[in-house]
MIBA-864247 format. One record per atom (N, C-alpha, C): residue in one letter; atom name; z, y, x. Coordinates in steps of 0.02 Angstrom, whole numbers. Layout:
// residues N
<nulum residu="A" atome="CA" c3="Z" c2="Y" c1="X"/>
...
//
This chain:
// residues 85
<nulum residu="X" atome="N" c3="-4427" c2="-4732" c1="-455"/>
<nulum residu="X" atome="CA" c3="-4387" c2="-4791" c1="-459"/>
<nulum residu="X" atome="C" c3="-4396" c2="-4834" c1="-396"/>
<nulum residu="X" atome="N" c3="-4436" c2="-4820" c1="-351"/>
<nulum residu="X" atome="CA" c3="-4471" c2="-4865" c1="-288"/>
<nulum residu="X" atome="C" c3="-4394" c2="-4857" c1="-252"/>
<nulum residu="X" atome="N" c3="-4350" c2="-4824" c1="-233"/>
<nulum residu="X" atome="CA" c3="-4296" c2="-4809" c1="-220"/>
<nulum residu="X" atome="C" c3="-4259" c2="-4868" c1="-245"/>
<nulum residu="X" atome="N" c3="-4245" c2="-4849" c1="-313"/>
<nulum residu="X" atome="CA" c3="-4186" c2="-4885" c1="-327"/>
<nulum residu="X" atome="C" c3="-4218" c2="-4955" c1="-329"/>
<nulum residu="X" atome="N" c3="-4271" c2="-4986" c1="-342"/>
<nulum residu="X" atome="CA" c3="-4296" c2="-5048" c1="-304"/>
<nulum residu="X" atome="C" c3="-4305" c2="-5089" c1="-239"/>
<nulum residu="X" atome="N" c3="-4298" c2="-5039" c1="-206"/>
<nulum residu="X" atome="CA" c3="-4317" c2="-5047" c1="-136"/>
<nulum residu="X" atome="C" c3="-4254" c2="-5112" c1="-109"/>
<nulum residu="X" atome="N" c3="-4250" c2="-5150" c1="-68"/>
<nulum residu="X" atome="CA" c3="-4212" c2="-5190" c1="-39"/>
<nulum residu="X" atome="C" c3="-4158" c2="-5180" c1="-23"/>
<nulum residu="X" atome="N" c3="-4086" c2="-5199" c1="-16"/>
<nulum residu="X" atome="CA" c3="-4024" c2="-5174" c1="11"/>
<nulum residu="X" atome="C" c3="-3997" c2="-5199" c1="48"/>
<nulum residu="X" atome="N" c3="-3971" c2="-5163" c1="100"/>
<nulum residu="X" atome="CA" c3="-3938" c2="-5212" c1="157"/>
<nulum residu="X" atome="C" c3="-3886" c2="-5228" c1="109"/>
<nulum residu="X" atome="N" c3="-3895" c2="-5306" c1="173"/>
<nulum residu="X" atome="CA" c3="-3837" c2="-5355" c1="135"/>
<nulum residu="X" atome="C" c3="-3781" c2="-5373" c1="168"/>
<nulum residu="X" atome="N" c3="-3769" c2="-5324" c1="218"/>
<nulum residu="X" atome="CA" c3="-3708" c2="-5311" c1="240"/>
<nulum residu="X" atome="C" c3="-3693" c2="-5250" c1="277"/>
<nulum residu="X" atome="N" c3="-3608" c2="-5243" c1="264"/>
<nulum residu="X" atome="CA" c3="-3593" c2="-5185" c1="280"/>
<nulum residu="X" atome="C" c3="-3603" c2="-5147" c1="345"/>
<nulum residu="X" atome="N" c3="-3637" c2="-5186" c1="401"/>
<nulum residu="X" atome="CA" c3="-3654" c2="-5149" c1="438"/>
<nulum residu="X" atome="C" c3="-3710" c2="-5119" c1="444"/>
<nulum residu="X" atome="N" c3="-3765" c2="-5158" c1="390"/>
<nulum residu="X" atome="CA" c3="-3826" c2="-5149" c1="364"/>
<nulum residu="X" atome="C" c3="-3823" c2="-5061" c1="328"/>
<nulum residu="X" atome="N" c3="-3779" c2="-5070" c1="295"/>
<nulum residu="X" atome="CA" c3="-3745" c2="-5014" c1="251"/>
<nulum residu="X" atome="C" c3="-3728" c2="-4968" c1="290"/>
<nulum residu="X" atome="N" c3="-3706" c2="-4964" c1="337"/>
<nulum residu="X" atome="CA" c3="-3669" c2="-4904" c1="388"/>
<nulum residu="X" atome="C" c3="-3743" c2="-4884" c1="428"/>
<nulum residu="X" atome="N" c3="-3768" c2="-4932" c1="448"/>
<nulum residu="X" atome="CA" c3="-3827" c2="-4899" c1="485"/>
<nulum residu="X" atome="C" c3="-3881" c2="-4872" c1="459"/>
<nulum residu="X" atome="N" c3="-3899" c2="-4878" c1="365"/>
<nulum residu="X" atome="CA" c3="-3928" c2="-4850" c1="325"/>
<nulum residu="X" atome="C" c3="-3902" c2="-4785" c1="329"/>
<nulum residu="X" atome="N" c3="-3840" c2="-4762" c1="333"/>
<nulum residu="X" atome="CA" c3="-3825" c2="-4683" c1="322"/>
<nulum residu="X" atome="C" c3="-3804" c2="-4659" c1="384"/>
<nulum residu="X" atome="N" c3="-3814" c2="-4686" c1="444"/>
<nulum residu="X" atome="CA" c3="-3803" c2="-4665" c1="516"/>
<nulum residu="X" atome="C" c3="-3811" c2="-4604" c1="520"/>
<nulum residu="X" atome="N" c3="-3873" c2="-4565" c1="497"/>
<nulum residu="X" atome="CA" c3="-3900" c2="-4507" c1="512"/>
<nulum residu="X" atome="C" c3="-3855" c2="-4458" c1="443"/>
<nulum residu="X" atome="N" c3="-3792" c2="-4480" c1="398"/>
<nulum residu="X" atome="CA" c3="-3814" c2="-4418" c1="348"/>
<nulum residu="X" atome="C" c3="-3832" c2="-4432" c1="273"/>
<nulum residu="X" atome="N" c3="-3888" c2="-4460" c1="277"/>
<nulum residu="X" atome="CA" c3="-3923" c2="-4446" c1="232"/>
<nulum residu="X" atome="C" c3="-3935" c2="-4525" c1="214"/>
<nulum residu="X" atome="N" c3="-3934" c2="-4537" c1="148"/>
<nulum residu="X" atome="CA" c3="-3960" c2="-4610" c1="113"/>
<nulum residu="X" atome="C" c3="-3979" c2="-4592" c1="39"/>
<nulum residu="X" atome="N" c3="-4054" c2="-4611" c1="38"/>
<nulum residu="X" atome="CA" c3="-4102" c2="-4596" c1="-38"/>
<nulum residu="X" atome="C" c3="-4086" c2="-4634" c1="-59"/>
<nulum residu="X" atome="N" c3="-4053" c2="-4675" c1="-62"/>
<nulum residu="X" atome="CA" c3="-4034" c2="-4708" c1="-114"/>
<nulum residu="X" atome="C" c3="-4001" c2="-4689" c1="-167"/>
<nulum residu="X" atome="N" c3="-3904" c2="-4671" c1="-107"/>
<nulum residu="X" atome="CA" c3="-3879" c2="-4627" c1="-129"/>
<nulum residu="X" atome="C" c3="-3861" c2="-4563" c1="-176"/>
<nulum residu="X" atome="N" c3="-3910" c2="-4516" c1="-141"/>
<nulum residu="X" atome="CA" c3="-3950" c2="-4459" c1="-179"/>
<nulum residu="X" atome="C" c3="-3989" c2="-4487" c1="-227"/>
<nulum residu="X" atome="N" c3="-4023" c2="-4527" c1="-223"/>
<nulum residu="X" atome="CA" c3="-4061" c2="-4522" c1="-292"/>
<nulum residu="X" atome="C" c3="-4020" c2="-4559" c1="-342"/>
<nulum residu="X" atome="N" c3="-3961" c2="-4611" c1="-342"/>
<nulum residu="X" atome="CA" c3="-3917" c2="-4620" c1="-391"/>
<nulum residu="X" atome="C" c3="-3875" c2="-4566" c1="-405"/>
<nulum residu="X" atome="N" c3="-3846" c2="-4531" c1="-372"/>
<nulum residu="X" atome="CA" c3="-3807" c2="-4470" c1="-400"/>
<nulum residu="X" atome="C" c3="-3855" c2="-4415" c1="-424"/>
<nulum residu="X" atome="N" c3="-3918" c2="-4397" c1="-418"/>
<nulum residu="X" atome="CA" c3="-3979" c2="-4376" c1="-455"/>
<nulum residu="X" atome="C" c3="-3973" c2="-4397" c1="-535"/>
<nulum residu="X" atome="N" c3="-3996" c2="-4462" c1="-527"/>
<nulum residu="X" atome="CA" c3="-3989" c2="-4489" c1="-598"/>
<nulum residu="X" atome="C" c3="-3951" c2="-4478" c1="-626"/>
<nulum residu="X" atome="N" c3="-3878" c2="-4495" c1="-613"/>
<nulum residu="X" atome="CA" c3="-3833" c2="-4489" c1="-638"/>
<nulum residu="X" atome="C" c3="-3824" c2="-4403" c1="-677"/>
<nulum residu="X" atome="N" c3="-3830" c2="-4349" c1="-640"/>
<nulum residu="X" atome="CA" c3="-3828" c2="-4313" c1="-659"/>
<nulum residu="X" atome="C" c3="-3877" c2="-4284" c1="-723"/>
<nulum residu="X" atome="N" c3="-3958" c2="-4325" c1="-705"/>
<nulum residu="X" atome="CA" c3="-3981" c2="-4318" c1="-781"/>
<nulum residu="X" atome="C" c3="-3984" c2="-4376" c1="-821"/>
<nulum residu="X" atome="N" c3="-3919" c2="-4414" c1="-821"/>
<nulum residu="X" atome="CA" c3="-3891" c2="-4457" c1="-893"/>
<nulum residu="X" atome="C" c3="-3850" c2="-4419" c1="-927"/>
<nulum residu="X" atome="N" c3="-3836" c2="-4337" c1="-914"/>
<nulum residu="X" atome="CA" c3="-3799" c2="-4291" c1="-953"/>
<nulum residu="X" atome="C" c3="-3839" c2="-4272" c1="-1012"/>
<nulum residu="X" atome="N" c3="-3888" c2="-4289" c1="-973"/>
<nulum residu="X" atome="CA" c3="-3943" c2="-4258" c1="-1045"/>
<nulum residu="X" atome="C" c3="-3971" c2="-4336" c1="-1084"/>
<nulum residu="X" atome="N" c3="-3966" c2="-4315" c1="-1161"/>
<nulum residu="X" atome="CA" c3="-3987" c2="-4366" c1="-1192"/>
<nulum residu="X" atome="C" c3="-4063" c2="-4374" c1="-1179"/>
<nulum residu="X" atome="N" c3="-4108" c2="-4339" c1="-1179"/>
<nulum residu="X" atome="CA" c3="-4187" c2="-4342" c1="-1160"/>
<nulum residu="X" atome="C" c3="-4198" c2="-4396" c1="-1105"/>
<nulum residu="X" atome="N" c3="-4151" c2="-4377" c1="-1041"/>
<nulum residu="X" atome="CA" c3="-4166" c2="-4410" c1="-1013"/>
<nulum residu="X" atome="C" c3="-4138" c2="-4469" c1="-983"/>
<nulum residu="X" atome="N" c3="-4088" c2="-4482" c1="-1009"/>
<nulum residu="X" atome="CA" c3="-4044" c2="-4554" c1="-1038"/>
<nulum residu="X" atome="C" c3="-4082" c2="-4600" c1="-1077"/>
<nulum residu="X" atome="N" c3="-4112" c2="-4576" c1="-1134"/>
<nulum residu="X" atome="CA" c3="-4164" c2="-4605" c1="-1170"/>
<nulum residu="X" atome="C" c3="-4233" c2="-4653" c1="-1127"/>
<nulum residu="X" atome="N" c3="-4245" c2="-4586" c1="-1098"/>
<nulum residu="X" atome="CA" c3="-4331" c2="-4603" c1="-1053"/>
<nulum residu="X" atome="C" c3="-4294" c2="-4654" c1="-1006"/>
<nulum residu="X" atome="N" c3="-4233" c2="-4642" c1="-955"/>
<nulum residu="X" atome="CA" c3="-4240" c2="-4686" c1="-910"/>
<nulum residu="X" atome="C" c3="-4223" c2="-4737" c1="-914"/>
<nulum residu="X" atome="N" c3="-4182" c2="-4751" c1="-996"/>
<nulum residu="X" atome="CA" c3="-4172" c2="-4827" c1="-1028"/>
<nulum residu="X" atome="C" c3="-4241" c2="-4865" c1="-1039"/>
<nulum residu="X" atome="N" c3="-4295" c2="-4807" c1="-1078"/>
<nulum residu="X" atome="CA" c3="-4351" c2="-4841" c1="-1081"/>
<nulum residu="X" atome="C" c3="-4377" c2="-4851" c1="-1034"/>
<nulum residu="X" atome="N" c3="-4399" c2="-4838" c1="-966"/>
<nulum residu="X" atome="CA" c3="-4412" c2="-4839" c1="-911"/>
<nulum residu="X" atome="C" c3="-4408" c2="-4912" c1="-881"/>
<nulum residu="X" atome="N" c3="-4330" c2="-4931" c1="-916"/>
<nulum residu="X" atome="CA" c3="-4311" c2="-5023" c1="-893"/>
<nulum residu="X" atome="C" c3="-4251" c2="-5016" c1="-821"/>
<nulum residu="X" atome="N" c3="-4236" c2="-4947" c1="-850"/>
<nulum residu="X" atome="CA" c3="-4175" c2="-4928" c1="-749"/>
<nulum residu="X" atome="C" c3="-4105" c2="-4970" c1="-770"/>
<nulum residu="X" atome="N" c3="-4096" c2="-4999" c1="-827"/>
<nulum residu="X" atome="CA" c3="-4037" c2="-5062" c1="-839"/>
<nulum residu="X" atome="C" c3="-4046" c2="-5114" c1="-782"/>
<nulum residu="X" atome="N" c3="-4089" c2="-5134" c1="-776"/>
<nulum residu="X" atome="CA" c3="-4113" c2="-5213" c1="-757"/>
<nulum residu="X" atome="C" c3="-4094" c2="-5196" c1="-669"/>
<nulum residu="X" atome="N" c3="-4138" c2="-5109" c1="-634"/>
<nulum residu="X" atome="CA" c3="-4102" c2="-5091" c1="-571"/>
<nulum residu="X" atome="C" c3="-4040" c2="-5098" c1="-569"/>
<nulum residu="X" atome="N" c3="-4004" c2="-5052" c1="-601"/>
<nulum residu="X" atome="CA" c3="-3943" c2="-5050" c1="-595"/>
<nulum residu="X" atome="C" c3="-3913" c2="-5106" c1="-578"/>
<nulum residu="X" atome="N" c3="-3905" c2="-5162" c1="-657"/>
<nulum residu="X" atome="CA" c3="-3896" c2="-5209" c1="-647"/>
<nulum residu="X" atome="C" c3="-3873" c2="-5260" c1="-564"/>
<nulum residu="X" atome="N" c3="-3941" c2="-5243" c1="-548"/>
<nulum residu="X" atome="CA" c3="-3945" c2="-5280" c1="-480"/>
<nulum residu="X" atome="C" c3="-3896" c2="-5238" c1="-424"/>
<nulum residu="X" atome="N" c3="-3893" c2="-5171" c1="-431"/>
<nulum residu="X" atome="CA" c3="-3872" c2="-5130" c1="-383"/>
<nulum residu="X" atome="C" c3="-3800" c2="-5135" c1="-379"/>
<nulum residu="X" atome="N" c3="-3777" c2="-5152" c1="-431"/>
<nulum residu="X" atome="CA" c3="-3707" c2="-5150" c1="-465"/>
<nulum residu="X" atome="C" c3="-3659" c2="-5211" c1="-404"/>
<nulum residu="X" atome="N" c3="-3716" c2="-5256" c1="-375"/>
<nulum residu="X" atome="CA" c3="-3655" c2="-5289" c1="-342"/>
<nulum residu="X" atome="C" c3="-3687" c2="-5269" c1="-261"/>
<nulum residu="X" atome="N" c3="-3709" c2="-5225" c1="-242"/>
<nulum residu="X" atome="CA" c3="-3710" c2="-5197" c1="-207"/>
<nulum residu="X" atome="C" c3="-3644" c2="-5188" c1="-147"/>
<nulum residu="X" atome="N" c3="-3682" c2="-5197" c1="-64"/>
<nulum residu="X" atome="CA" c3="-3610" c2="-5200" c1="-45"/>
<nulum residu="X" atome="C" c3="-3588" c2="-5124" c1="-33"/>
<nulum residu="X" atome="N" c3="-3612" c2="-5082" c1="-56"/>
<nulum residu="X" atome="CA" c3="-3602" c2="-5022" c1="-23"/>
<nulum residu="X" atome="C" c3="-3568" c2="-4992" c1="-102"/>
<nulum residu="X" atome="N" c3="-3484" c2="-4985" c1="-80"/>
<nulum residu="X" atome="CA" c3="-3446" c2="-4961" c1="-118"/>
<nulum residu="X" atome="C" c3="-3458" c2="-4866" c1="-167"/>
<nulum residu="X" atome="N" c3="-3494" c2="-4834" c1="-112"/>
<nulum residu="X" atome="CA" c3="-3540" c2="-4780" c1="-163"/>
<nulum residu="X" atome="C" c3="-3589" c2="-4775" c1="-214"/>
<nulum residu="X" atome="N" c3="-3642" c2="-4847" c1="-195"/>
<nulum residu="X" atome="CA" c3="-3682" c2="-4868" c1="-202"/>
<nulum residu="X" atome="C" c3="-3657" c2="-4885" c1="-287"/>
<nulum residu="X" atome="N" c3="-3609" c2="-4913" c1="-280"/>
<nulum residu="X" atome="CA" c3="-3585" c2="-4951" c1="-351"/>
<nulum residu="X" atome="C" c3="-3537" c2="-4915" c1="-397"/>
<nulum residu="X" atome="N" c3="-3512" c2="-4849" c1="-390"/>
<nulum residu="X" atome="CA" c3="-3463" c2="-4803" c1="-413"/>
<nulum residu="X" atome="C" c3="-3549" c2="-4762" c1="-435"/>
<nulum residu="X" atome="N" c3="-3594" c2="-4744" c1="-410"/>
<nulum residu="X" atome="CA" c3="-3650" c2="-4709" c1="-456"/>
<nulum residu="X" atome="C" c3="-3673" c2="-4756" c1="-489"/>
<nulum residu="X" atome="N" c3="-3699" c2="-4812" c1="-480"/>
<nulum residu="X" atome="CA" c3="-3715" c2="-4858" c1="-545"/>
<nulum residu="X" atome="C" c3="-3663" c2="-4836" c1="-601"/>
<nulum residu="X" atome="N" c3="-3602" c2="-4868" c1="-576"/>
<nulum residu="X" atome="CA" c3="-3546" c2="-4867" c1="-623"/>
<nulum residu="X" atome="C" c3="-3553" c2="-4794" c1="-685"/>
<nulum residu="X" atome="N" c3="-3545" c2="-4730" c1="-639"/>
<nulum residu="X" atome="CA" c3="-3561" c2="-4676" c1="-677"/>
<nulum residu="X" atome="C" c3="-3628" c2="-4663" c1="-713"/>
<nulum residu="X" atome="N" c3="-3689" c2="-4699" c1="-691"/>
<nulum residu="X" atome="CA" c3="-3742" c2="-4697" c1="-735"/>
<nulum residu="X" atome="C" c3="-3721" c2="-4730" c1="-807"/>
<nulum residu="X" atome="N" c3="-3705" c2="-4759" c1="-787"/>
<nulum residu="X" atome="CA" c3="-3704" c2="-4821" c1="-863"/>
<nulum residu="X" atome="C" c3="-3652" c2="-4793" c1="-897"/>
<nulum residu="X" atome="N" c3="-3590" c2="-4756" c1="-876"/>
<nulum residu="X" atome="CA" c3="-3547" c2="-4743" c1="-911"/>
<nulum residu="X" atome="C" c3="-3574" c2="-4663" c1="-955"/>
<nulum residu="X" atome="N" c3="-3616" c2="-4615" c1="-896"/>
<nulum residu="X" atome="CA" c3="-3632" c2="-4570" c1="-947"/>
<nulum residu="X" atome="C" c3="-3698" c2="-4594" c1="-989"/>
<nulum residu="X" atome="N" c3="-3736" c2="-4631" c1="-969"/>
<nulum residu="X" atome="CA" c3="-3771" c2="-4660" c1="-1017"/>
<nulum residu="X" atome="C" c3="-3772" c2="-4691" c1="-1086"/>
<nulum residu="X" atome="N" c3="-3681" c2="-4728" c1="-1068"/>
<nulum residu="X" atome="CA" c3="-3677" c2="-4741" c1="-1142"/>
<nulum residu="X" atome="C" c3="-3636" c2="-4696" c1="-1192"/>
<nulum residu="X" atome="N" c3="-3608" c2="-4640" c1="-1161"/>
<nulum residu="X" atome="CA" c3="-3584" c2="-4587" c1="-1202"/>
<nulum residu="X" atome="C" c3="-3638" c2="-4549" c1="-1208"/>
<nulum residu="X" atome="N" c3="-3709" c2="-4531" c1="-1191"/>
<nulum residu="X" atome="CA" c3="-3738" c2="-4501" c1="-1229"/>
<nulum residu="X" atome="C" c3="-3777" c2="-4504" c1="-1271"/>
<nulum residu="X" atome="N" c3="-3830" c2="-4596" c1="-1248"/>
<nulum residu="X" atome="CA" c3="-3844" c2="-4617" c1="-1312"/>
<nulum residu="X" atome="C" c3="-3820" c2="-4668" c1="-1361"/>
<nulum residu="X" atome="N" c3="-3752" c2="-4673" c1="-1359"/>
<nulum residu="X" atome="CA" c3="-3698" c2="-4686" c1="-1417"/>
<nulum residu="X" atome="C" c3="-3659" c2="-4657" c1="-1416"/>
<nulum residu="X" atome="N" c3="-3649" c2="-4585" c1="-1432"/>
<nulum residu="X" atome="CA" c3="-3597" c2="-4539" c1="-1405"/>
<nulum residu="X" atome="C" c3="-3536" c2="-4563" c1="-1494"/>
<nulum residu="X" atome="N" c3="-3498" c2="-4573" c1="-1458"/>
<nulum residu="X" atome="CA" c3="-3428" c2="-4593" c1="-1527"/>
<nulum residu="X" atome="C" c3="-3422" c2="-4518" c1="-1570"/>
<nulum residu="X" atome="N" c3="-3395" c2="-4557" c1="-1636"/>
<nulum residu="X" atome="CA" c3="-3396" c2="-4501" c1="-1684"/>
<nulum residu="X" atome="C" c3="-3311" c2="-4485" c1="-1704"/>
//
């Protein structure tokens, strides 16, 4: 979670020069997550964990990728642990 805690540039050029090279852990590690909020196990753990309150914060994020994986965490998060009947 030191990742998704970690500080964010607070502007978009802040943002562009974070992924200069390619590569942004941030990034990767939100589309990570995201991918295990497919699983209820671990939708569960990373709710208990307290990764709402990250998100939360990440969510107004200026970095428009940045906020489309929040967005998709929370959305498969809440279809799997309140999946509709």
């Amino acid at each position: 979670m030191e990742v998704i805690n970690a500080p964010q540039p607070s502007t978009p050029r802040g943002v562009a020069a974070a992924a200069a090279d390619g590569t942004n852990p941030l990034r990767i590690s939100l589309f990570s997550l995201g991918n295990m909020c497919a699983h209820k196990e671990c939708a569960d753990a990373l709710l208990q964990l307290g990764i709402g309150t990250s998100l939360a914060r990440l969510k107004s994020s200026p970095d428009a990728t940045v906020q489309k994986y929040v967005q998709r965490i929370q959305v498969l998060q809440q279809a799997v642990v309140a999946p509709h009947h």
